[in-house]
C-alpha positions as CSV (number, residue, x, y, z in Angstrom):
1,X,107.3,90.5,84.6
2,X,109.2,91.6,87.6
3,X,107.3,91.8,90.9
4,X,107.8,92.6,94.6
5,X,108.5,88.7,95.3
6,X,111.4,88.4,93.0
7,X,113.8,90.5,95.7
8,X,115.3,89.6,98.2
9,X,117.0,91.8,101.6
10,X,119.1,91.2,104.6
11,X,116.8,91.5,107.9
12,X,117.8,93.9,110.8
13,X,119.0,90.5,112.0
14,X,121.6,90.0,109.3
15,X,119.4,87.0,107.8
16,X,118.8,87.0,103.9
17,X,115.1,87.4,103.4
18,X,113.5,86.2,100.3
19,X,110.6,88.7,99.5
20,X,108.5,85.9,97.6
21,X,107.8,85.1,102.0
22,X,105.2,88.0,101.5
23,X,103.5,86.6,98.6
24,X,99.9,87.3,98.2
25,X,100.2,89.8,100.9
26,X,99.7,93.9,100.3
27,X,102.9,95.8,101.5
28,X,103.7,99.3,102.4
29,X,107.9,99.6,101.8
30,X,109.4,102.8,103.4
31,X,112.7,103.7,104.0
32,X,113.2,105.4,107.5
33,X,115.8,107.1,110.0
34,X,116.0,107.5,113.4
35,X,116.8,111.2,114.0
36,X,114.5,112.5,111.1
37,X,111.6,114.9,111.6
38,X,109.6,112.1,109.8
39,X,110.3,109.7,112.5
40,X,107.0,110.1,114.6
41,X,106.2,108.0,111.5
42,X,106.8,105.2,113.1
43,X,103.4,104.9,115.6
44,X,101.5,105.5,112.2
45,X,103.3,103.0,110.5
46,X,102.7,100.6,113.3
47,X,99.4,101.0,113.8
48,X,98.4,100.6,110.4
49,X,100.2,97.4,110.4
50,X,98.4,96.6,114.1
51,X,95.3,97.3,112.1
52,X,95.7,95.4,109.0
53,X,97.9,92.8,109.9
54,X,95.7,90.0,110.0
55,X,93.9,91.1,106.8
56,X,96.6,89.9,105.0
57,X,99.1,93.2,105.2
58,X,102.8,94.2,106.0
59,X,104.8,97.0,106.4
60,X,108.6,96.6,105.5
61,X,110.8,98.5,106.9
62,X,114.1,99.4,105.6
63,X,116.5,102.0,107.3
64,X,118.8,104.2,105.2
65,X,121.8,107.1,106.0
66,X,121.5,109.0,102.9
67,X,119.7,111.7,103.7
68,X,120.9,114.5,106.5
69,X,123.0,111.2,108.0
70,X,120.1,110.8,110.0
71,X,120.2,107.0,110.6
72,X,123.7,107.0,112.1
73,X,123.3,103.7,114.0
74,X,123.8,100.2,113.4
75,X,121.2,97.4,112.9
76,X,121.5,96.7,116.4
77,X,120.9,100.2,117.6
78,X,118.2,100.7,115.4
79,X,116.5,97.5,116.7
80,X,117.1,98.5,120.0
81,X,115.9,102.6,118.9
82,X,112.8,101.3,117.0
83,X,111.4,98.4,120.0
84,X,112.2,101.1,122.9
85,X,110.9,104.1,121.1
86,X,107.6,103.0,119.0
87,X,106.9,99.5,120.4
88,X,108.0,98.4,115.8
89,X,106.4,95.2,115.3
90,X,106.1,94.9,112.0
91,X,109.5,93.7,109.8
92,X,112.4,95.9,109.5
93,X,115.5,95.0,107.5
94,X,119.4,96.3,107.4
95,X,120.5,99.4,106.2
96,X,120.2,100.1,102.1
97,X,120.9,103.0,99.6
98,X,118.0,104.2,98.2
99,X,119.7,106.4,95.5
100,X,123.0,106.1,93.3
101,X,125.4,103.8,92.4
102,X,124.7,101.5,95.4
103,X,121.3,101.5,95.4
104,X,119.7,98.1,96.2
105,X,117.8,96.0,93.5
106,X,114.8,96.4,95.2
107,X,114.8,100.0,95.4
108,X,116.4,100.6,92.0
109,X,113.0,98.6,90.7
110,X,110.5,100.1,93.0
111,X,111.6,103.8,91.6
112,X,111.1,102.5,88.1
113,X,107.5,101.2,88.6
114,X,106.7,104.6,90.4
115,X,109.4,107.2,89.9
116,X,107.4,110.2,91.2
117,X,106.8,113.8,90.7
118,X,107.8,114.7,87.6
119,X,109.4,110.8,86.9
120,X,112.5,111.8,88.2
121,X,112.9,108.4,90.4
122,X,114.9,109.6,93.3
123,X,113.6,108.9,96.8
124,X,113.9,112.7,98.4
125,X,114.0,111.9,101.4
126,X,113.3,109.6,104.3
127,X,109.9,108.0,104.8
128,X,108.8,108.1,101.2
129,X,106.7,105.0,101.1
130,X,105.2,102.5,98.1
131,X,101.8,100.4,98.3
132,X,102.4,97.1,96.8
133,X,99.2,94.7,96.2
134,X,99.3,91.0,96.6
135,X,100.4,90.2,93.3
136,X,103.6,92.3,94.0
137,X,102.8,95.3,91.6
138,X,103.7,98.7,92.9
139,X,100.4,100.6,93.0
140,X,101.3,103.7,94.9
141,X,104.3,106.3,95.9
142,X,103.7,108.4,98.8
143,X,105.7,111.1,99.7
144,X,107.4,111.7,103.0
145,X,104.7,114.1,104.7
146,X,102.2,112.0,103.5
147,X,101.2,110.4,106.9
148,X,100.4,106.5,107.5
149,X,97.4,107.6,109.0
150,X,96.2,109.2,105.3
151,X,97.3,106.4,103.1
152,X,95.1,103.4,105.5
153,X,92.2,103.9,102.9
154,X,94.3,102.6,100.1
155,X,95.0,99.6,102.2
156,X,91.5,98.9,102.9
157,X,90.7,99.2,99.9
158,X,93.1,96.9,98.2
159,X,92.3,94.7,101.0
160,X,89.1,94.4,99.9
């Protein structure tokens, strides 16, 4: 059976990361964009990893252009956007399609374990997020208005 950990993704650094690093760990993967009305996001997103962190938790970001070309930077810029901006500690990873025929692996599975209203699949739009438990099963899809703030109970609760 497929899991979470059997991915792997360039960092914002460039660096291949395997996803297996974050075994045993629950996750929260969003895809996110700098010039988005979503983009507040990022303080939630933060401090829910800030809160959970050391409970055994991360929050992977990865950025992504396909919606309103609102992630127009590079990695570098977005670094630079996401440290300056929101104070982003918690993992963040290059650029990806989310949707069509370049989609990456990991998000071409992620939308087949939870594909959504009406199980179309498609990510809609930027800061649609997934809860992933330790074992590396995807547990939850949230959509983009639901906040970070909103979705901290299914954390703690999978947490333990």
């Amino acid at each position: 059976m497929t899991t979470a950990y059997d991915f792997s993704a360039r960092d914002i650094d460039g660096k291949e990361q395997a996803l297996s690093k974050y075994k045993g760990k629950a996750l929260v993967i969003v895809n996110v964009a700098s010039k988005c009305g979503f983009t507040p996001q990022y303080a939630g997103l933060e401090a829910l990893y800030m809160e959970f962190h050391d409970k055994g938790f991360e929050v992977l970001g990865f950025p992504c252009d396909q919606f309103g070309h609102q992630e127009p930077g590079d990695e570098a810029e977005i670094k630079n956007f996401c440290s300056l901006t929101y104070d982003v500690t918690f993992p963040m990873f290059a650029k990806v399609d989310v949707n069509g025929s370049d989609t990456h692996p990991f998000y071409a599975w992620l939308k087949k374990e939870k594909p959504g209203l009406l199980g179309i699949g498609a990510i809609k739009w930027n800061f649609t997020k997934f809860l992933v438990d330790q074992n590396g099963n995807v547990v939850e899809r949230y959509a983009p208005t639901d906040k970070p703030e909103a979705i901290g109970k299914d954390v703690a609760k999978l947490l333990g």
